[in-house]
ZAKE-8070 format. One record per atom (N, C-alpha, C): residue in one letter; x, y, z. Coordinates in steps of 0.05 Angstrom, whole numbers, plus 32768, in hexadecimal, padded with zeros to 4 digits. Atoms other than C-alpha are relative to their C-alpha. Layout:
// ZAKE-8070
aXYZ ...
END
This chain:
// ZAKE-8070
x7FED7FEF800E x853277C183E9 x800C80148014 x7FEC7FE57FEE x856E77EC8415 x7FF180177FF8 x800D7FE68001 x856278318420 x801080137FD7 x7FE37FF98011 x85A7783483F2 x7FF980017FDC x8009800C8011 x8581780F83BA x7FE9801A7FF5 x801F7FF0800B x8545783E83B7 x8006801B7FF5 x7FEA7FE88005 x8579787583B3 x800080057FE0 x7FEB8002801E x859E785E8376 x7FE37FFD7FEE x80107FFB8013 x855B78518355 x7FF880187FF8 x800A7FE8800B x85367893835D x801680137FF4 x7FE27FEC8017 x857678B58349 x800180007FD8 x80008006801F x857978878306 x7FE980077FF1 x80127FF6800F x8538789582FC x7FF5801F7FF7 x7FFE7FE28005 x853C78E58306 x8013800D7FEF x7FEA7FFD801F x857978E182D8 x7FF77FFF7FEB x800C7FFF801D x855878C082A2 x7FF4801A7FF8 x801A7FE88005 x851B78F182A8 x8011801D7FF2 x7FF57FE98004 x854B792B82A0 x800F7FFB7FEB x7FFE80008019 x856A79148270 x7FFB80027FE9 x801880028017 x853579038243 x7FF980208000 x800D7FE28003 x851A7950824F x801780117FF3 x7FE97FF88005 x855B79658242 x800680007FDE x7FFE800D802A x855F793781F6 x7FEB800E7FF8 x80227FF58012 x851B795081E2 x7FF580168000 x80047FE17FF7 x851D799981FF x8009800B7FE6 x80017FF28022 x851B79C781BF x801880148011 x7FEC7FEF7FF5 x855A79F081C6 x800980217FE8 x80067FE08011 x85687A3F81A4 x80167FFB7FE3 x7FE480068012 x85977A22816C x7FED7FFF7FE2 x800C8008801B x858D7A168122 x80107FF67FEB x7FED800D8016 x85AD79E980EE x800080067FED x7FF78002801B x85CB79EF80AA x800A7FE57FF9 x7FFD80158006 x85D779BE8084 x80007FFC7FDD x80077FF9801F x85DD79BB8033 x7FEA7FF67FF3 x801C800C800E x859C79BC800B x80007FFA7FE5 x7FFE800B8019 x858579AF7FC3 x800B80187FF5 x7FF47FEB8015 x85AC79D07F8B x7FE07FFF7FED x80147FF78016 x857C79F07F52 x801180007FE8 x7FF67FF4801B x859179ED7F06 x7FEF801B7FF2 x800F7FEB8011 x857B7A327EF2 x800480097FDB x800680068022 x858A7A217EA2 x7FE77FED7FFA x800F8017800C x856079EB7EAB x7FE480038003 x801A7FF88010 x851779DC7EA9 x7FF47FF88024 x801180087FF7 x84E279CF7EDB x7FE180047FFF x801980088001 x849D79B47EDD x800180057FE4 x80027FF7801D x84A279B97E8E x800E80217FF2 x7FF77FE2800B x84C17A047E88 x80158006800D x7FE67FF88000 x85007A237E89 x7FFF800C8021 x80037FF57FE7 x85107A397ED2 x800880228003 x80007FDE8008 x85207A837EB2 x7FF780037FE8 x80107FFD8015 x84F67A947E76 x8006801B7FF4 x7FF97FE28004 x850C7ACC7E4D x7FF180087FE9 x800F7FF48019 x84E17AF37E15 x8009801C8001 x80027FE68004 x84E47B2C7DF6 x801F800A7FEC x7FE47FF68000 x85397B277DE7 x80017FE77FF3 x7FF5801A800B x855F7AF37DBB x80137FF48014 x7FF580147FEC x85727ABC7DE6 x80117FEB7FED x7FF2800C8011 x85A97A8A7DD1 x80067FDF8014 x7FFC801C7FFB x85B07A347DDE x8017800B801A x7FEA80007FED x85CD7A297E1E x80087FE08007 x7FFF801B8002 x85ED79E57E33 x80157FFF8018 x7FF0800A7FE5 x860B79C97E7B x7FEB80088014 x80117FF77FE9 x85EE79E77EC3 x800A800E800D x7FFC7FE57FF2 x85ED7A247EEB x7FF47FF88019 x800B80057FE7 x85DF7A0A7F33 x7FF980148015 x80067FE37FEC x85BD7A397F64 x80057FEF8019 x7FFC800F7FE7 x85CF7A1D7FAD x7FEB80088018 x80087FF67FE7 x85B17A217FEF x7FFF7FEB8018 x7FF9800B7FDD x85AD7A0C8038 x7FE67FF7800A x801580017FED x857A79E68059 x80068002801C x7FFD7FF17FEC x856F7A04809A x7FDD7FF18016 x801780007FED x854379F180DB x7FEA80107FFE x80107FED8008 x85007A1580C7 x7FF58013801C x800C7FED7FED x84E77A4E80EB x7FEC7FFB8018 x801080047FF1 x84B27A30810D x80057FE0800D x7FF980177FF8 x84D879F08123 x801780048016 x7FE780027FF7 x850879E08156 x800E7FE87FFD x7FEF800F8008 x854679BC8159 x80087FF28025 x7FF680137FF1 x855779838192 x802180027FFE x7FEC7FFE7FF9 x8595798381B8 x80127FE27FF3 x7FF380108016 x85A8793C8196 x800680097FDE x80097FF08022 x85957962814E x8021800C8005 x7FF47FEC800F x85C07999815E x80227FF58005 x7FDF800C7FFF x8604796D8175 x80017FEB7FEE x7FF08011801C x85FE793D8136 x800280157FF4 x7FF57FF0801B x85F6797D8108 x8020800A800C x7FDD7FEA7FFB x863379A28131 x801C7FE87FF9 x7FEB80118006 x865C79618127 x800E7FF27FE4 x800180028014 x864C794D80E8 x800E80127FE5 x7FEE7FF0800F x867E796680AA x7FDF80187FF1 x801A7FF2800E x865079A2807F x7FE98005800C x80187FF67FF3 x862379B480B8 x800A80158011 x7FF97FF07FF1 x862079E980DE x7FE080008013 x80197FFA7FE7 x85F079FD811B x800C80208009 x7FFB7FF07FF4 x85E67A43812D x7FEB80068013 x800A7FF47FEC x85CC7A718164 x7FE080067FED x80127FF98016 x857A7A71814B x8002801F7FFC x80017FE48004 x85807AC58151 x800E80077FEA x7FED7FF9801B x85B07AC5811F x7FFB7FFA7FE9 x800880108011 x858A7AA180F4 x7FDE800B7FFB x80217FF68003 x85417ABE80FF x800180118015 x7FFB7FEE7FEF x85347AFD811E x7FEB7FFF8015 x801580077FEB x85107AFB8166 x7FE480107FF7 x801B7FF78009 x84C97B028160 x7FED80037FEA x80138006801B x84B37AFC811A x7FF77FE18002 x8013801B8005 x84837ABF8108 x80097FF27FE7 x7FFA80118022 x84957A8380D6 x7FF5801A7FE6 x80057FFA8016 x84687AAA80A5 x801080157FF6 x7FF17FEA8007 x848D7AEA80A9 x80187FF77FFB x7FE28012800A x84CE7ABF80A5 x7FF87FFD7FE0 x80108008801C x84AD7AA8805F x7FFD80147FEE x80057FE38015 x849E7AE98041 x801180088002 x7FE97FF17FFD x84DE7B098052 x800D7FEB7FE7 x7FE880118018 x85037ACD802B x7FF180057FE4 x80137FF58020 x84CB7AD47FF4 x800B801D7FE8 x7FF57FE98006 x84DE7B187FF3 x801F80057FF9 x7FEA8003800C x85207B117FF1 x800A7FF67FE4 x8003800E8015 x851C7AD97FB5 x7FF6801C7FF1 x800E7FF7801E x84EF7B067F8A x8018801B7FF8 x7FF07FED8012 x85217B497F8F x80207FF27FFB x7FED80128009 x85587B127F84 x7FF680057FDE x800F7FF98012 x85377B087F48 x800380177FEE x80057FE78009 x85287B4B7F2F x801F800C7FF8 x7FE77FFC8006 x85747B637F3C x80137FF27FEA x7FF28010800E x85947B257F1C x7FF480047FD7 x80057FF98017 x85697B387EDF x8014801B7FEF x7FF67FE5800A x85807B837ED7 x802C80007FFE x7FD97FF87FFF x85D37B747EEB x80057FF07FE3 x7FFC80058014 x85CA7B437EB1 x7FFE80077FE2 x80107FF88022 x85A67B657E78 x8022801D8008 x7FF47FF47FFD x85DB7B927E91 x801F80047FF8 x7FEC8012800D x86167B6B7E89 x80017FF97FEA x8003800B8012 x85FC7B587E4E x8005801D7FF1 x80077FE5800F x85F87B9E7E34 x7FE480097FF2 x80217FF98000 x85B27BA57E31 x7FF480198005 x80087FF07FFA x858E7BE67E36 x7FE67FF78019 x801280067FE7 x85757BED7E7D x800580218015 x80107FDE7FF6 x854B7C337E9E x800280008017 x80007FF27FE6 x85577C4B7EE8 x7FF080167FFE x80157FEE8001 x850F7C627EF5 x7FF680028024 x800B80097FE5 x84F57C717F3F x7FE97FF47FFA x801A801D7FF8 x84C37C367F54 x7FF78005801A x801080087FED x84987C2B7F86 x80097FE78013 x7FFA801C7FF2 x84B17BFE7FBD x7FF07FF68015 x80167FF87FEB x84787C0D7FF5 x7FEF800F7FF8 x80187FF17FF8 x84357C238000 x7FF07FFE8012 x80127FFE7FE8 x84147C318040 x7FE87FFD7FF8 x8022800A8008 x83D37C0F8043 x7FED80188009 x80117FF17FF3 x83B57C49806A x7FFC80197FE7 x80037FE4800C x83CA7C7E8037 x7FFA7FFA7FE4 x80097FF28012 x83B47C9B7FFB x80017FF57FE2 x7FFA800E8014 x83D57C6F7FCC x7FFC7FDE8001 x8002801F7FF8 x83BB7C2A7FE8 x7FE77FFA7FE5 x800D800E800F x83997C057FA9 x8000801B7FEC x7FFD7FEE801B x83B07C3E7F6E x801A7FF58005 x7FF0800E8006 x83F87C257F79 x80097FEB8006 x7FF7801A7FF5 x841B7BEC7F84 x801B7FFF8000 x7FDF80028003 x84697BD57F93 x80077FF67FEC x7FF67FFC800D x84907BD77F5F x7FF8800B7FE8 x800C7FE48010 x84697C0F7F33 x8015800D7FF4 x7FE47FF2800E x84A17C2F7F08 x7FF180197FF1 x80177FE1800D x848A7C7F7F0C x801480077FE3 x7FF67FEE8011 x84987CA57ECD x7FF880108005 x80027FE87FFF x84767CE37EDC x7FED80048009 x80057FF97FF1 x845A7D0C7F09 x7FF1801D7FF1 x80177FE7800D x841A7D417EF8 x801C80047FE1 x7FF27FF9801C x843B7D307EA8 x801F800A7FFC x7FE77FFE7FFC x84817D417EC0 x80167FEE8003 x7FF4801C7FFC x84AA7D067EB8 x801E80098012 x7FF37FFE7FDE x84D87CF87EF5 x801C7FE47FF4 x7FF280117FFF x851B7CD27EF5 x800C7FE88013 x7FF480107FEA x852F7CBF7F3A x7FE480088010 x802280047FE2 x84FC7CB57F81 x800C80218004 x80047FE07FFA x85197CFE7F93 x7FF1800D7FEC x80107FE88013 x85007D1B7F57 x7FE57FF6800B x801E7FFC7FF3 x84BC7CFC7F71 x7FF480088017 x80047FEE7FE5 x84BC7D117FAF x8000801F7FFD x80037FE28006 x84D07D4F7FA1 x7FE8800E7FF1 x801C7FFE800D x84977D5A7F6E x7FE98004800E x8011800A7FF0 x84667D3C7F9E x8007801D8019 x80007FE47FEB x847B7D737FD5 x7FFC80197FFF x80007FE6800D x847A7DAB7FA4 x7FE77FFF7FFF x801F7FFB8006 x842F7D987F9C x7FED80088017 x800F7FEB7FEF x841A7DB27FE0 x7FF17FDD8017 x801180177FF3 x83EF7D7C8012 x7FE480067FF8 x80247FFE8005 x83A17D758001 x800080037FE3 x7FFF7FFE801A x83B37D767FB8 x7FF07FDD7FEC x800080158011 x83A77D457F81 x801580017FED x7FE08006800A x83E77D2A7F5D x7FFD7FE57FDF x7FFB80198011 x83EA7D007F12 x80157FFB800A x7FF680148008 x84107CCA7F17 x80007FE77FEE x800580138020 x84267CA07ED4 x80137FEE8010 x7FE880207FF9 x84487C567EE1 x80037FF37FEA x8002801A800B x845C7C197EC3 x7FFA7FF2800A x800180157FF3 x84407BE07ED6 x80067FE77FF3 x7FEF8014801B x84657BA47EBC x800080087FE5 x7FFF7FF9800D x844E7BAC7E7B x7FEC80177FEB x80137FEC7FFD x841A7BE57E83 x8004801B800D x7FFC7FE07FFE x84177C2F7E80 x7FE380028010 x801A7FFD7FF9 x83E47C4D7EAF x800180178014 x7FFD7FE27FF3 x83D77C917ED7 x7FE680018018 x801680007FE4 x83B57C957F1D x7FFD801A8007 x800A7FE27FF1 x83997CDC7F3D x80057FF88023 x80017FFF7FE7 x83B17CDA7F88 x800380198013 x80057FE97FEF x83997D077FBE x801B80048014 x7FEC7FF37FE9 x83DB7D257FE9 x7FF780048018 x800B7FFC7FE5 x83D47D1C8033 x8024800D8018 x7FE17FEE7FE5 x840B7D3C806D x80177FE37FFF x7FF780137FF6 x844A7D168075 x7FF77FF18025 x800080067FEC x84437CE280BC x800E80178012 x7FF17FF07FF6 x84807D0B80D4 x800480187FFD x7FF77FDF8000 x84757D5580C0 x7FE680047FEA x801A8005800A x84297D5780AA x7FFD801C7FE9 x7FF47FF48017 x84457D95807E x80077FF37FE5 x7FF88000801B x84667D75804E x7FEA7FE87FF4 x801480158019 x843B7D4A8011 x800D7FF08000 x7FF780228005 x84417D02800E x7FE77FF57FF3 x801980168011 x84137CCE7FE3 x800B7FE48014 x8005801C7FEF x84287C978019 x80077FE57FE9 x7FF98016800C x84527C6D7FF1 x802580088005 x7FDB7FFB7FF2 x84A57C637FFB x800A7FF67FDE x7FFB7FFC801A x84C67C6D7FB3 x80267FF78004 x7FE780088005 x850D7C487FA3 x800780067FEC x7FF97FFB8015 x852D7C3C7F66 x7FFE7FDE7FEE x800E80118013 x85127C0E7F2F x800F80017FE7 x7FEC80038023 x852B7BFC7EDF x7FEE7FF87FF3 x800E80038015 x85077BF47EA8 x800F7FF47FE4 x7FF28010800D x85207BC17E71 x7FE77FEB7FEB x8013800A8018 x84FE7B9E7E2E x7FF77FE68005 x7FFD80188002 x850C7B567E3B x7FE97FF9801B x801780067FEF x84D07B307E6A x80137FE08007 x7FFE80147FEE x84EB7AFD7E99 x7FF97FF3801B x801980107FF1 x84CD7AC87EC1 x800C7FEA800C x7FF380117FF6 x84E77A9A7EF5 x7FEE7FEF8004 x800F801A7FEA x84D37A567F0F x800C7FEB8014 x7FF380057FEE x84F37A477F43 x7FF07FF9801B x8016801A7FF5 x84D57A187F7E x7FFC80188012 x80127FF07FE9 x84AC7A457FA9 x800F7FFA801B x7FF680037FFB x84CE7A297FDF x8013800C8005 x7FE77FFA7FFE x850B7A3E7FD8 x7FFE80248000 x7FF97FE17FF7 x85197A8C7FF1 x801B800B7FFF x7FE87FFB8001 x854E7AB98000 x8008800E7FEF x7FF27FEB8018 x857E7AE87FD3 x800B7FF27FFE x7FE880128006 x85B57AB57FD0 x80017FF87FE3 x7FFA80108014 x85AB7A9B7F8C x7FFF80187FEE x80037FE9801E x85AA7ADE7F61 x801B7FFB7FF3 x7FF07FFE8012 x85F27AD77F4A x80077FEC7FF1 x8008801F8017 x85E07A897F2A x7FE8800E7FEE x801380028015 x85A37AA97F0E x800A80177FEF x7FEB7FF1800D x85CD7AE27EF6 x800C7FF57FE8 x7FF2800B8014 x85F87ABB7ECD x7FF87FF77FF6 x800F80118010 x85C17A907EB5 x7FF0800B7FED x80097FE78010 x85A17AD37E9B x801380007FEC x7FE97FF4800F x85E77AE87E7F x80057FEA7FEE x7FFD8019800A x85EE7AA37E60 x7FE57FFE7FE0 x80137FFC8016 x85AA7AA97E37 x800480057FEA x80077FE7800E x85A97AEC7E1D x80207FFE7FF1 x7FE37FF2801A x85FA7AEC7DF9 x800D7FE77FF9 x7FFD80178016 x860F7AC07DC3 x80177FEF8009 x7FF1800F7FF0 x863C7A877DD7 x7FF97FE98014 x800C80097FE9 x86377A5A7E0A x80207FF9801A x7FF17FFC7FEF x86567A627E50 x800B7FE58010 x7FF880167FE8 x86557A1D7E6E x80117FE47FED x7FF88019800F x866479E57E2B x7FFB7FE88008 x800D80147FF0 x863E79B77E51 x80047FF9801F x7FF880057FE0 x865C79BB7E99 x7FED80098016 x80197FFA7FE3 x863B79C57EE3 x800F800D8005 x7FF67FEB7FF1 x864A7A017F08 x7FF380028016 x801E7FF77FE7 x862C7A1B7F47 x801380148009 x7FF47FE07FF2 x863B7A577F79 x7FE480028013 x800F7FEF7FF4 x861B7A817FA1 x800080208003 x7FFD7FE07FF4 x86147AD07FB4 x7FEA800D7FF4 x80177FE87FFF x85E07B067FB7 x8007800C7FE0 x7FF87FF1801A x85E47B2F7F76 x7FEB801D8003 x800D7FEE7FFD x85CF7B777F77 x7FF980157FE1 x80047FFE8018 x85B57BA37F39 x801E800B7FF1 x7FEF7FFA8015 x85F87BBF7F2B x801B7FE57FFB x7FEF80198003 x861E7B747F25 x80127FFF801E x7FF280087FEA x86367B757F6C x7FF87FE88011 x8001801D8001 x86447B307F86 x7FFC80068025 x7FFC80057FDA x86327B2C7FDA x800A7FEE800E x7FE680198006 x864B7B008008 x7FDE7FF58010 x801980127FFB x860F7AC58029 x80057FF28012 x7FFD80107FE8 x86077A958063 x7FFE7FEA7FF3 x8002801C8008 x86117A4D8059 x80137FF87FF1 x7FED8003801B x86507A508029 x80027FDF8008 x7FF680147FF1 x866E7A0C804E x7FE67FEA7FEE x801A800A800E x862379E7803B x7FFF80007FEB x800D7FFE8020 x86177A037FF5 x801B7FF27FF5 x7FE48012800F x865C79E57FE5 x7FF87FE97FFC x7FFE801C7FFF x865679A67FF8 x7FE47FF77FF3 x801A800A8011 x860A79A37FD7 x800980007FE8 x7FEF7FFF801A x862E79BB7F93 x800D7FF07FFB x7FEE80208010 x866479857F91 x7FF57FE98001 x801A80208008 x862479527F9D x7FF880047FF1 x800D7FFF801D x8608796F7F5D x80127FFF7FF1 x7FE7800C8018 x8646795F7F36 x8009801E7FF2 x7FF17FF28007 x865F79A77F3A x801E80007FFC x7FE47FFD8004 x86A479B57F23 x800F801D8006 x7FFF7FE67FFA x86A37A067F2C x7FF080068015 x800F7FF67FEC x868A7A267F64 x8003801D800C x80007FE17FFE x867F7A767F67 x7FFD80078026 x80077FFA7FE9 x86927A927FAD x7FFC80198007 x7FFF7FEC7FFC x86837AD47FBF x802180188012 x7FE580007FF7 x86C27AF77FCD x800780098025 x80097FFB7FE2 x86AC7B0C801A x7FFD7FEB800C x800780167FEF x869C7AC58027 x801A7FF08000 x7FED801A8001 x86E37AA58014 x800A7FFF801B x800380107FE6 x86EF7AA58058 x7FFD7FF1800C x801780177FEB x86BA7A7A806F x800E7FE77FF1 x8001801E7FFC x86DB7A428042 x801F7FFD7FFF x7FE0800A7FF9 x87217A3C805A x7FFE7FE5801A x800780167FFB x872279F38070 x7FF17FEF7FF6 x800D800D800C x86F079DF803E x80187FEE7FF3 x7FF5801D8019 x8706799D8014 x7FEC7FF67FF4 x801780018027 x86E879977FD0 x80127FFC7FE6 x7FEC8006801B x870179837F8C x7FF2801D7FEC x80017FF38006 x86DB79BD7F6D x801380198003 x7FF47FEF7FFA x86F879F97F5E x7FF580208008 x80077FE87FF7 x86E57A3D7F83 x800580187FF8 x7FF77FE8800C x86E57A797F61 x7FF080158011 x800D7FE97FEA x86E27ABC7F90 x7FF780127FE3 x80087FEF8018 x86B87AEE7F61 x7FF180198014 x80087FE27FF0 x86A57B3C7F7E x7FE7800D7FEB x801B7FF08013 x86747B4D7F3A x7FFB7FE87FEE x800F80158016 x86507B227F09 x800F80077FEB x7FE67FF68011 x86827B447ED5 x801E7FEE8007 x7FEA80137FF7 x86BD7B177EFD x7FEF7FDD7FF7 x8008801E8002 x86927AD97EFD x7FFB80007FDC x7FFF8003801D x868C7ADF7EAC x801680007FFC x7FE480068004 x86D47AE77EA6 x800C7FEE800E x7FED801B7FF5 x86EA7AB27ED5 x7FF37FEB7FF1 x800D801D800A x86BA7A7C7EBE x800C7FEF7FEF x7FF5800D800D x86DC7A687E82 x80247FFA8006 x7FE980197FF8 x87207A627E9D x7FFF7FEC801F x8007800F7FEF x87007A397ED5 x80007FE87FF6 x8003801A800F x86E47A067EA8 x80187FF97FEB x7FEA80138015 x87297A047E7E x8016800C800E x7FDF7FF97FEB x876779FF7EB1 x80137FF67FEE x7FE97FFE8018 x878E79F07E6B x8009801C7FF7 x7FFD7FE77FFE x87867A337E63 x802480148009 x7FEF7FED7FF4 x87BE7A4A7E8C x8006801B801A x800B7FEA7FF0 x879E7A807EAD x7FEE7FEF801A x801280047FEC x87797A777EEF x7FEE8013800C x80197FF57FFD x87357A987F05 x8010800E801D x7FFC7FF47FE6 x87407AC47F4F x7FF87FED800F x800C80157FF0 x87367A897F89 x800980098016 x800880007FEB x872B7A857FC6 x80127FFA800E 
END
């Protein structure tokens, strides 16, 4: 074999090699891609996927689709072949992983954040509805933190809804703070709660704030909480995280609780954050959750009005309705589903 010959081999063979390291090298990217829609009217494992007691609920009939994005998981990487079929492919997207998961947290903490997210999804989409609905609903300060170290670790817990403070009932977290500072440090302090559906009063000892060992703190971080008659209960796939789906479970609330029915048997879907006073956000993945919706035989599709942006270039036979409060998405809906109507919904 020439010298010429031995050449051209080890070459082809140092090519391949690099190559191959090259295809199979995990690279900092992360795909989107559209995932499963959820019917949140409908049922799973035997029960309603929102459960409502306590309030007269009314027949509902069609589907309220919650959307979402499957995404490269936290603890996976994505191949340089991976990430040029998703970037090529119509309804995919590939981004930068930082943008997508923040440096240095662990899958699990990835997991609990979305957890977290989901459950005050949840919680909000309850209160904008009973809200919408015209429902009597209480702005009480709550409990959103408690330092394990301090004073209040195992007497409260997050989401504790104070009423009153040494028998002084309290409206907002300043009135408890304030209270709590007026009592001095080295003190002992009643505190009365709710707990879901329990009244109950702890004695906690006052220790120095961290930052100004002057002022009184009980070592807990106080927001703002609601208090409301009706008891609801999701089931929704563990799995699935995120805020994105509050303004489908929103409507699927609002849909329940007031007489009528909003859909006449049709599919809907959407997306956006929903906050307690009916404000609609905007979400990552619009492009994706589309194209999952018109695979579940959507016909409507709620866009957040910050995201219509993102779908200029989309092509879809659905129709897009931009919505800013959960108050717009009840008034567009029905001239969505009837373009005999005349009128047309706000789009995109």
């Amino acid at each position: 074999m020439t010298r010429q010959t031995w050449t051209a081999v080890v070459s082809s063979v140092v090519f391949i090699a690099l190559a191959s390291v090259l295809a199979f090298a995990p690279i900092r990217f992360v795909a989107w891609t559209p995932g499963a829609t959820y019917d949140v009217l409908g049922s799973s494992d035997g029960k309603a996927v929102i459960q409502i007691d306590g309030i007269t609920t009314y027949a509902t009939t069609g589907e309220i689709r919650m959307t979402t994005v499957s995404q490269t998981r936290a603890e996976a990487d994505l191949s340089l072949p991976e990430a040029l079929f998703d970037y090529v492919m119509p309804h995919r997207d590939v981004l930068p992983r930082e943008l997508v998961y923040a440096p240095g947290k662990s899958a699990s903490q990835v997991a609990d954040e979305e957890k977290t997210l989901m459950s005050t999804a949840q919680f909000d989409a309850v209160v904008a509805a009973l809200r919408a609905a015209s429902q009597p609903v209480q702005e009480l300060p709550m409990v959103t933190a408690v330092r394990v170290s301090g004073p209040s670790n195992d007497k409260l817990q997050p989401g504790d809804l104070i009423l009153m403070v040494d028998n002084v009932s309290v409206r907002t977290s300043a009135d408890v703070v304030a209270r709590i500072k007026d009592k001095g440090v080295g003190q002992k302090v009643v505190i009365e709660v709710q707990r879901q559906n329990a009244r109950l009063s702890v004695t906690i000892d006052t220790v120095g704030s961290s930052s100004d060992g002057r002022v009184a703190t009980i070592g807990v971080t106080v927001g703002t909480g609601y208090s409301y008659a009706p008891s609801v209960l999701f089931s929704i796939d563990p799995n699935v995280g995120g805020g994105s789906g509050g303004l489908m479970m929103s409507l699927a609330i609002y849909d329940k609780i007031t007489p009528g029915d909003l859909l006449g048997g049709r599919v809907i879907a959407g997306t956006g954050t929903m906050d307690a006073t009916g404000t609609v956000g905007p979400i990552g993945g619009i492009q994706e959750k589309i194209a999952g919706a018109e695979a579940a035989g959507a016909k409507v599709f709620f866009v957040p009005a910050d995201n219509c942006q993102d779908t200029v270039g989309v092509s879809t036979s659905m129709t897009l309705v931009k919505v800013s409060t959960l108050k717009e998405a009840i008034t567009a809906l029905p001239l969505a589903l009837d373009p005999s109507s005349g009128q047309r919904p706000p789009a995109c």
